[in-house]
C-alpha positions, 0 to 999 in steps of 0.5 A: 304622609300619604300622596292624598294627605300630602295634595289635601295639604297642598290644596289647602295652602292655596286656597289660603294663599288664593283667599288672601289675594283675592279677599281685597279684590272682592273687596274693591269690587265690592265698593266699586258697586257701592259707589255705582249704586250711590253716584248713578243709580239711586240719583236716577231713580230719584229722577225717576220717582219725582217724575212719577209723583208729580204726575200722579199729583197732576192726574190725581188733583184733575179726576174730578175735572173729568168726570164733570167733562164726562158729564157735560159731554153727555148732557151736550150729546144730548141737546145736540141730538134734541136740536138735530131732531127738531 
């Protein structure tokens, strides 16, 4: 066996040997994530979109409110500037 075949061989036996201790470590972390991502950040980001549907709901259900504001402002300008003549 030549010195290139015999370190080949011998890379080989580690990375088998390195693979086999890492695999269930990889593992954990793996699950670690997962559990991270299940007890903290999706909770969060449920927070985050109710605060957000709620108040699109609000400001959806009151734009027609605005715009008859809008309306009114400008009619009162209006009069207001008629009576500031006269």
């Amino acid at each position: 066996m030549t010195d290139n075949e015999l370190l080949l061989a011998i890379s080989e036996m580690l990375d088998k040997k390195l693979d086999a201790r890492l695999n269930p470590i990889e593992n954990r972390i793996k699950r670690i994530e997962v559990d991270l991502l299940e007890s903290k950040v999706i909770p969060r980001l449920n927070t985050i979109e109710s605060c957000y549907t709620s108040t699109f709901d609000r400001y959806k259900d009151s734009v027609e409110d605005y715009e008859a504001i809008k309306q009114d402002i400008s009619i009162m300008k209006r009069v207001i500037k008629e009576h500031s003549e006269k």
